[in-house]
C-alpha positions in Angstrom: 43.1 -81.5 -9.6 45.7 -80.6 -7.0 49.1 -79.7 -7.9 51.6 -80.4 -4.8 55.4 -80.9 -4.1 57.0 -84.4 -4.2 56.7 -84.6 -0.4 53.5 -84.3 0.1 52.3 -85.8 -3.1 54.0 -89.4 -1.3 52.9 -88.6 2.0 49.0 -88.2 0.7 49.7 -91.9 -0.5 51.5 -93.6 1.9 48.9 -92.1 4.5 45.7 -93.6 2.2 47.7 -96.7 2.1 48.0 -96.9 6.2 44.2 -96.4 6.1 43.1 -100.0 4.3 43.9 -98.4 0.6 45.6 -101.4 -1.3 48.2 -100.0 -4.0 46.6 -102.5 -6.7 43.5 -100.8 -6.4 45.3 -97.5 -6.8 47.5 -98.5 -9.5 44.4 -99.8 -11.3 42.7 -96.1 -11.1 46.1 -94.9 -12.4 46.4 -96.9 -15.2 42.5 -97.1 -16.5 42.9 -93.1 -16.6 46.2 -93.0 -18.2 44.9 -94.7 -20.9 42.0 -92.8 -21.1 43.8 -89.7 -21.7 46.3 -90.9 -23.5 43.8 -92.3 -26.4 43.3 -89.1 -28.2 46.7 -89.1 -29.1 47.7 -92.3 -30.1 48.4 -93.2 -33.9 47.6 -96.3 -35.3 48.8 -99.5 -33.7 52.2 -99.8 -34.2 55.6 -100.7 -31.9 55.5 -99.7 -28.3 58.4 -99.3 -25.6 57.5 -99.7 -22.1 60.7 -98.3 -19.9 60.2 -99.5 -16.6 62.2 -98.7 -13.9 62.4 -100.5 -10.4 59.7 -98.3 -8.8 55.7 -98.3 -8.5 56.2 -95.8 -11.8 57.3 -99.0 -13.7 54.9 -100.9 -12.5 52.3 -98.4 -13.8 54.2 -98.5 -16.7 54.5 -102.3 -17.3 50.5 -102.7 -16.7 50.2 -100.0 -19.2 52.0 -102.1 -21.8 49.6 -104.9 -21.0 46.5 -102.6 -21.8 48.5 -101.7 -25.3 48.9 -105.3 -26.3 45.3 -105.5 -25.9 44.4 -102.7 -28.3 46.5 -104.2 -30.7 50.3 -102.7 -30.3 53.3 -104.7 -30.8 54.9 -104.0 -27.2 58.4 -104.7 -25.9 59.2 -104.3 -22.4 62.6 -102.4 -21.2 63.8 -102.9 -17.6 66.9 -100.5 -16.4 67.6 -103.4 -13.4 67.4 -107.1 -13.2 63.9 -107.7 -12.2 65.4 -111.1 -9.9 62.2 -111.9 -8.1 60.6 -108.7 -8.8 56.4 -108.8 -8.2 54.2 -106.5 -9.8 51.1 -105.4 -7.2 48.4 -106.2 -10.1 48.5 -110.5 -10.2 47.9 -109.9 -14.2 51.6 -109.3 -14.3 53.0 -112.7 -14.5 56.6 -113.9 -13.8 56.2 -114.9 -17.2 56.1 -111.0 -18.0 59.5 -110.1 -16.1 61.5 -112.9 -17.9 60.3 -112.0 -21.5 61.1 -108.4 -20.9 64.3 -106.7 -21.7 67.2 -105.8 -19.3 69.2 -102.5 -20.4 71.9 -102.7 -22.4 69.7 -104.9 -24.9 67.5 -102.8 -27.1 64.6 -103.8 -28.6 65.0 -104.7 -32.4 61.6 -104.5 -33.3 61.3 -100.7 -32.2 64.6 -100.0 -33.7 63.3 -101.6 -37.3 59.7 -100.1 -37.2 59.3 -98.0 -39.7 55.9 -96.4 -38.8 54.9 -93.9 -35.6 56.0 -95.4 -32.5 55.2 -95.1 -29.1 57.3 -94.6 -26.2 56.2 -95.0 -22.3 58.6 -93.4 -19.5 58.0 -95.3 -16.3 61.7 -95.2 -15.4 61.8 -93.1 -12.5 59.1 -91.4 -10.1 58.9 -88.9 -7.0 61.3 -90.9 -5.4 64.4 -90.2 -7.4 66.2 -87.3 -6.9 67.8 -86.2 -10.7 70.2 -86.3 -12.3 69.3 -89.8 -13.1 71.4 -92.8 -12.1 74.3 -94.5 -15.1 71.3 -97.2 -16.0 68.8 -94.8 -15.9 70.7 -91.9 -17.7 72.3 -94.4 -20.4 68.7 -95.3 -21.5 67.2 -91.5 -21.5 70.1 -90.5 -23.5 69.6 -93.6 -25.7 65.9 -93.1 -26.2 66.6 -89.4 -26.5 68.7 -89.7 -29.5 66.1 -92.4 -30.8 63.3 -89.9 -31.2 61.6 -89.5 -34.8 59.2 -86.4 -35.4 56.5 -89.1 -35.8 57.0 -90.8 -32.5 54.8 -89.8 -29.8 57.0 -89.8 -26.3 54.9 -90.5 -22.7 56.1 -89.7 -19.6 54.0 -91.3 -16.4 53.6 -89.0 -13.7 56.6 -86.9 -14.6 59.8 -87.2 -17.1 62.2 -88.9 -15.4 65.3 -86.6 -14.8 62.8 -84.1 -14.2 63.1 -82.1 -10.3 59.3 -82.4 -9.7 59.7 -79.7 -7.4 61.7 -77.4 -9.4 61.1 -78.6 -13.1 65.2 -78.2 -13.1 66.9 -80.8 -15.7 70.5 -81.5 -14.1 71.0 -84.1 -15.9 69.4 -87.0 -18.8 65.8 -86.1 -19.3 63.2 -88.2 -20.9 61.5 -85.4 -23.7 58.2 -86.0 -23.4 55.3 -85.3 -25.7 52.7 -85.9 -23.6 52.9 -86.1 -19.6 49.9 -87.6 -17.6 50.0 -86.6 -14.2 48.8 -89.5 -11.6 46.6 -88.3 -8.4 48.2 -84.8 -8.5 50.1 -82.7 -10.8 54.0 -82.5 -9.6 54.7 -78.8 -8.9 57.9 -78.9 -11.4 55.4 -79.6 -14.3 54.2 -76.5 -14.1 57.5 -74.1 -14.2 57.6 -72.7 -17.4 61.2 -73.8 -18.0 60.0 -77.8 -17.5 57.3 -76.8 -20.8 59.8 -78.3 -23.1 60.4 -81.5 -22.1 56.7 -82.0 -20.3 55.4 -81.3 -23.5 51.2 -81.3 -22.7 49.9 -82.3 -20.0 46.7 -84.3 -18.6 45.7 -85.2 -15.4 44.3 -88.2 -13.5 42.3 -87.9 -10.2 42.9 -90.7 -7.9 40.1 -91.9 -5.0 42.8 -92.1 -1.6 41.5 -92.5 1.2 42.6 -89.5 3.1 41.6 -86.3 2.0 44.1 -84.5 -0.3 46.2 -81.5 1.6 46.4 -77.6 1.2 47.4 -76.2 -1.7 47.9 -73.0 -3.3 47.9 -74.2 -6.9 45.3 -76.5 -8.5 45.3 -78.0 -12.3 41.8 -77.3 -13.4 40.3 -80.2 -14.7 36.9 -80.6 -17.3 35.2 -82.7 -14.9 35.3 -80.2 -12.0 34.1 -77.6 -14.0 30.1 -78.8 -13.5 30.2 -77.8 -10.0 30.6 -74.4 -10.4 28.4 -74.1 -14.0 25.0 -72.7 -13.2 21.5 -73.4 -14.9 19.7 -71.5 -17.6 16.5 -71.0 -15.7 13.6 -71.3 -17.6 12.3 -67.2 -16.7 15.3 -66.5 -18.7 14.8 -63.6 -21.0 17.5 -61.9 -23.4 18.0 -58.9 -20.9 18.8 -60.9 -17.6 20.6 -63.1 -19.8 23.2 -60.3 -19.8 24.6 -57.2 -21.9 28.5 -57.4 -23.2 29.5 -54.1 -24.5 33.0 -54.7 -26.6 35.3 -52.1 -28.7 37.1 -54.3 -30.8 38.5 -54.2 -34.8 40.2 -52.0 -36.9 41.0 -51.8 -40.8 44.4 -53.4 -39.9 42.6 -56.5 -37.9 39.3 -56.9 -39.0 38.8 -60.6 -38.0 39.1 -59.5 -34.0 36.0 -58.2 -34.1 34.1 -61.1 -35.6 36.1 -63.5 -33.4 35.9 -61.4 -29.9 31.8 -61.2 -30.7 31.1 -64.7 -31.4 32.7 -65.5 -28.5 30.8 -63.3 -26.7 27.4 -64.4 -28.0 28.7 -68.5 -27.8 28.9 -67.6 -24.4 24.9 -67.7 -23.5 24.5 -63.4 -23.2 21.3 -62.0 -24.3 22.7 -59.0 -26.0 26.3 -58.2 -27.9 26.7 -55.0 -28.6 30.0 -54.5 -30.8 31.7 -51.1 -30.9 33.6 -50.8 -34.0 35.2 -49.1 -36.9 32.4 -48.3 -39.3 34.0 -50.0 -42.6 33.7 -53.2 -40.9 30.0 -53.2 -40.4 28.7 -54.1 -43.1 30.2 -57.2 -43.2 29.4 -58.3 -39.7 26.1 -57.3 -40.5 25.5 -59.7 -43.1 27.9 -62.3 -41.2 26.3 -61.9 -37.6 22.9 -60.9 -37.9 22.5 -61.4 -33.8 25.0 -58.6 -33.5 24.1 -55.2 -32.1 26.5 -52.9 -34.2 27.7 -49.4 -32.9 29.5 -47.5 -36.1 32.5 -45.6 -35.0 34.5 -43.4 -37.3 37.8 -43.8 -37.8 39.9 -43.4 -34.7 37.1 -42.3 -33.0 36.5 -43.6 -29.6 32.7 -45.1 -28.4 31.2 -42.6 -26.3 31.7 -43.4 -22.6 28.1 -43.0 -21.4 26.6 -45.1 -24.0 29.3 -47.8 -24.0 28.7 -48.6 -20.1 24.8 -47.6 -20.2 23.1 -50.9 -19.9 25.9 -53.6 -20.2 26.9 -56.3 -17.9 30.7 -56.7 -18.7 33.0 -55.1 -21.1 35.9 -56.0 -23.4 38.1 -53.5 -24.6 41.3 -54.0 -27.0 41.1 -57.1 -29.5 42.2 -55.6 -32.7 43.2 -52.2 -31.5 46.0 -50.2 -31.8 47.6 -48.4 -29.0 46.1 -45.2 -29.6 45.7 -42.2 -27.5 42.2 -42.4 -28.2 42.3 -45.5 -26.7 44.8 -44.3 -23.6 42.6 -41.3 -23.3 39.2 -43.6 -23.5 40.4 -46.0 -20.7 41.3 -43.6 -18.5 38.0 -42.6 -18.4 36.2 -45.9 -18.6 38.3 -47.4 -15.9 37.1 -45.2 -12.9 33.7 -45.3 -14.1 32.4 -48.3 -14.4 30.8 -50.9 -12.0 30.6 -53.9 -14.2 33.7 -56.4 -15.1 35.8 -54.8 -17.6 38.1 -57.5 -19.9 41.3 -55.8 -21.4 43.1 -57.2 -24.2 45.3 -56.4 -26.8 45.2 -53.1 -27.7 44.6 -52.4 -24.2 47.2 -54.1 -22.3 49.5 -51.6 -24.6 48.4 -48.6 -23.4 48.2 -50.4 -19.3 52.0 -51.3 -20.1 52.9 -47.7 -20.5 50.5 -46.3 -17.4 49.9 -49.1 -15.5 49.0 -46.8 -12.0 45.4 -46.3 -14.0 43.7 -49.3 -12.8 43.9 -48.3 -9.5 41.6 -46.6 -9.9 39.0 -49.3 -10.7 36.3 -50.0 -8.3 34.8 -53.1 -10.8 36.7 -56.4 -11.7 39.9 -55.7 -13.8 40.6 -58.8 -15.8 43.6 -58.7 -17.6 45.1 -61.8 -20.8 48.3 -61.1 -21.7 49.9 -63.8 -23.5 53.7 -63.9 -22.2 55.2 -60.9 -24.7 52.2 -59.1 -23.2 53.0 -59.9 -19.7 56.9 -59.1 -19.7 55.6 -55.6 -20.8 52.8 -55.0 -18.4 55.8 -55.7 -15.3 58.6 -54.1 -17.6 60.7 -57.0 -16.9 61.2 -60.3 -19.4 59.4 -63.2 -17.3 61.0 -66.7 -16.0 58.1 -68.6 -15.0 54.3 -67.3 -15.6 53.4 -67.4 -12.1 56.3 -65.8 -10.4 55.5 -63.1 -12.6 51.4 -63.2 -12.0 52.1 -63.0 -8.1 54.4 -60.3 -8.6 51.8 -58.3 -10.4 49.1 -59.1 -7.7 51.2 -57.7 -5.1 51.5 -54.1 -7.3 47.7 -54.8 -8.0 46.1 -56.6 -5.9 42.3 -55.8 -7.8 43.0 -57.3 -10.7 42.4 -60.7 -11.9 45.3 -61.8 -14.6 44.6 -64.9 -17.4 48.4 -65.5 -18.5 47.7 -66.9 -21.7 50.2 -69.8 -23.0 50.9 -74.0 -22.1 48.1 -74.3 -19.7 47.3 -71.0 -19.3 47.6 -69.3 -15.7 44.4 -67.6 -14.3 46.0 -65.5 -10.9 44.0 -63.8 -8.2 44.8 -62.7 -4.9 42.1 -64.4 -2.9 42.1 -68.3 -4.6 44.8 -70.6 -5.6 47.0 -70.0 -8.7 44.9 -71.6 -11.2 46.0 -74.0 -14.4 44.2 -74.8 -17.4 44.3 -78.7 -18.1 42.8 -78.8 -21.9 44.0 -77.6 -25.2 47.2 -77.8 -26.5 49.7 -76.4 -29.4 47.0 -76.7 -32.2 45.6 -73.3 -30.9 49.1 -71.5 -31.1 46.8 -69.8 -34.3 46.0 -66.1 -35.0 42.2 -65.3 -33.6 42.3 -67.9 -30.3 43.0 -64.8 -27.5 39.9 -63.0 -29.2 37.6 -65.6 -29.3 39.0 -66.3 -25.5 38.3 -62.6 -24.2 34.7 -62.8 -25.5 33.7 -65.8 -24.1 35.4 -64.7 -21.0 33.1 -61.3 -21.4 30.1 -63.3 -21.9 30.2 -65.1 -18.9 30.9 -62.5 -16.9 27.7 -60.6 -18.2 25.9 -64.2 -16.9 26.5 -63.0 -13.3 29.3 -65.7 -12.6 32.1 -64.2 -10.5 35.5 -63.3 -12.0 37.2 -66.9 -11.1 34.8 -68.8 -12.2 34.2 -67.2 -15.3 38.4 -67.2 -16.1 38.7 -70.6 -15.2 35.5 -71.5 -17.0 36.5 -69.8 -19.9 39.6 -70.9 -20.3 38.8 -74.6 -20.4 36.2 -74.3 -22.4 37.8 -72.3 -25.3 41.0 -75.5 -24.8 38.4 -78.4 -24.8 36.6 -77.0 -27.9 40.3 -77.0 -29.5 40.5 -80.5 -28.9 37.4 -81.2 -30.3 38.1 -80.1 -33.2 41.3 -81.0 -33.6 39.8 -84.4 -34.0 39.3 -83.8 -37.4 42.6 -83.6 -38.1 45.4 -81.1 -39.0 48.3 -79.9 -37.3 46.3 -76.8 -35.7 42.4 -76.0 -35.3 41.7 -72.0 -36.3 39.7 -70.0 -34.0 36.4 -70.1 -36.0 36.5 -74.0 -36.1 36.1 -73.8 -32.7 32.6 -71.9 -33.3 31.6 -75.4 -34.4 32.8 -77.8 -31.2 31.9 -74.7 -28.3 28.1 -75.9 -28.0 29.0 -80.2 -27.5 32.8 -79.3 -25.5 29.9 -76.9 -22.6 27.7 -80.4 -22.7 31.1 -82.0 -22.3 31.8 -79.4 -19.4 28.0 -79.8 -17.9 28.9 -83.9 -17.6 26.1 -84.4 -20.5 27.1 -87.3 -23.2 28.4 -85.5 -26.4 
């Protein structure tokens, strides 16, 4: 899905709406999406407040409230102007609708008495209103604002309003939002890491206008588009063209990475794992993985070079190592060497943080996921925004490939558009998730599919099967229940039914 500045978000619309588009047929595709994504997180049927301001957001908005009522929410309708002989583009908005609603100051009683989870819609303002909101407009954020219960679960349309959708800047009232759905393209300010907090997560809904969308150097990567670049198991398939990950991972002090960063690795479709790994861990992955290759090591003991790149595919080093200079010593040898896809983590991005210039050295794919801690480090700098920080490590090193772990996690290299993950979520803010992540992200790239892909790939994968299991319930989803939902969320990915 395309991420794109106010400006040309409009003009993309206005231009499909010159060219025999009708705007009911777009709101229609707007709404029937919106709910679509918002169902996964709605509670039971409860009170609802529709805030509809005098724009085509509100009327999204107000047909959203319609669609509520139908699945059984008790919805009150709050205008910021006096609707006078206000139309709505859809005919099922009646006249009947815009007297029965309510016109700011009243409040609604029945959402201020409800006891149980309620449910919030911002359609106040859209990309036509330049914050800080206007008095109406800012009196009812502020209001709504200091309404807010833990339990409530707070929509934003499009984009918060108060929010600068170019900038993500908050000069004023902002609508704190829980969830954001993004209509026909994601609004650049969603995306600034300092906008996180009151976007809360974000979903995205494509839109069918009738011009083709414009250039863009960021996209918002979406589920559905991920079947056009997934690739076939061909029915020669064998275990050793299915490829070979190599991975040195785990250590007495974080046992689990191992486990996690190999299971992701063999979830991922390789023929052959092959972990690398303290030797009072193997017996237990022996007996827990049987489909494991196991490499003993002694303690802080290196693998030997020639047999760790002899025969793999791709390689992960550093989940669940320490910064050693057996580790410094080992990728300084490793890096120059090899000619397959080499996935650093952890342990690993340590050691790159304190010599950086190494990689340069690299002739294969450098892939690199930091989480934001990791990131600061690796530039020597504390970061702003995740992908002024990415591009300003491409320009020092231009060969590497960066997954900036976090809120829609940022996958950065120099020859395609900055890239944002559209699934998972909070639940996965849970120790284990960044190894499973590297070895699924190792897997694929032992599969042949190019370093892009296989980031992009991996990352919406390993957020999708989060959701999925967060379905189950809980306030988070640990990395091994996501061993369960990996097989049905690559279905989900392959456009199969689930």
């Amino acid at each position: 899905m395309i991420v794109l500045p106010p400006q040309l978000a409009r003009s993309w619309e206005e231009k499909s709406l010159q060219r025999g588009a009708r705007i009911k047929d777009l709101m229609r595709q707007a709404v029937a999406g919106a709910l679509r994504e918002l169902q996964p997180f709605l509670p039971k049927p409860s009170t609802a407040l529709i805030l509809v301001g005098p724009g085509h957001n509100g009327d999204d908005a107000f047909l959203l409230g319609l669609e509520l009522k139908e699945l059984g929410w008790e919805v009150d309708f709050l205008l910021s102007r006096n609707p006078t002989r206000r139309t709505h583009p859809d005919s099922r908005v009646k006249p009947k609708h815009w007297k029965k609603a309510l016109i700011w100051p009243a409040k609604s009683s029945r959402f201020l008495k409800t006891k149980a989870p309620r449910l919030v819609i911002d359609g106040l303002l859209g990309l036509g209103a330049t914050p800080p909101p206007r008095p109406a407009e800012a009196a009812i954020l502020n209001w709504i604002s200091n309404e807010k219960r833990n339990s409530d679960l707070y929509v934003a349309l499009d984009l918060p309003s108060g929010l600068n959708p170019t900038s993500g800047a908050t000069p004023g009232a902002i609508f704190p939002a829980d969830l954001t759905i993004a209509l026909g393209s994601v609004k650049s300010g969603c995306l600034k890491d300092s906008a996180l907090p009151h976007v809360g997560q974000l979903r995205g809904v494509p839109i069918e206008f009738t011009t083709p969308a414009p250039k863009s150097s960021v996209d918002f990567f979406l589920p559905q588009e991920a079947y056009s670049i997934l690739r076939s198991r061909p029915s020669t398939l064998h275990k050793r063209s299915a490829g070979v990950v190599h991975l040195w991972a785990g250590s007495s002090e974080y046992p689990g990475a191992a486990t996690l960063t190999s299971l992701g690795a063999l979830r991922s479709g390789a023929g052959y794992v092959r972990l690398f790994t303290d030797r009072s861990l193997t017996p237990a992955l022996a007996t827990s993985l049987p489909e494991l290759l196991l490499h003993p090591l002694n303690s802080n003991e290196a693998p030997p070079i020639q047999e760790f790149l002899q025969g793999a595919s791709s390689l992960i080093v550093g989940p669940g190592l320490p910064p050693t200079t057996a580790l410094h010593a080992f990728l300084t040898q490793l890096i120059p060497q090899s000619k397959v896809p080499i996935v650093l983590d952890a342990g690993a991005l340590e050691i790159l943080a304190r010599d950086s210039k190494m990689i340069s050295s690299a002739e294969a794919p450098i892939l690199l996921t930091p989480h934001a801690g990791e990131l600061a480090r690796l530039l020597g700098n504390p970061i702003q925004d995740r992908a002024d920080a990415a591009q300003l490590w491409l320009k020092s090193f231009p060969n590497t490939l960066l997954v900036a772990k976090g809120p829609h996690s940022l996958v950065a290299t120099k020859d395609h558009p900055l890239s944002f993950n559209s699934t998972g979520g909070p639940a996965q803010s849970t120790a284990g998730m960044g190894d499973l992540l590297s070895g699924l992200l190792g897997g694929l790239l032992a599969l042949g599919y190019p370093p892009f892909d296989a980031a992009r790939i991996a990352v919406c994968w390993h957020g999708l099967a989060s959701d999925q299991a967060l379905e189950a319930g809980g306030p988070s989803t640990l990395a091994t229940d996501l061993v369960r939902t990996l097989p049905g969320s690559w279905r989900f990915l392959k456009g199969c039914a689930v």
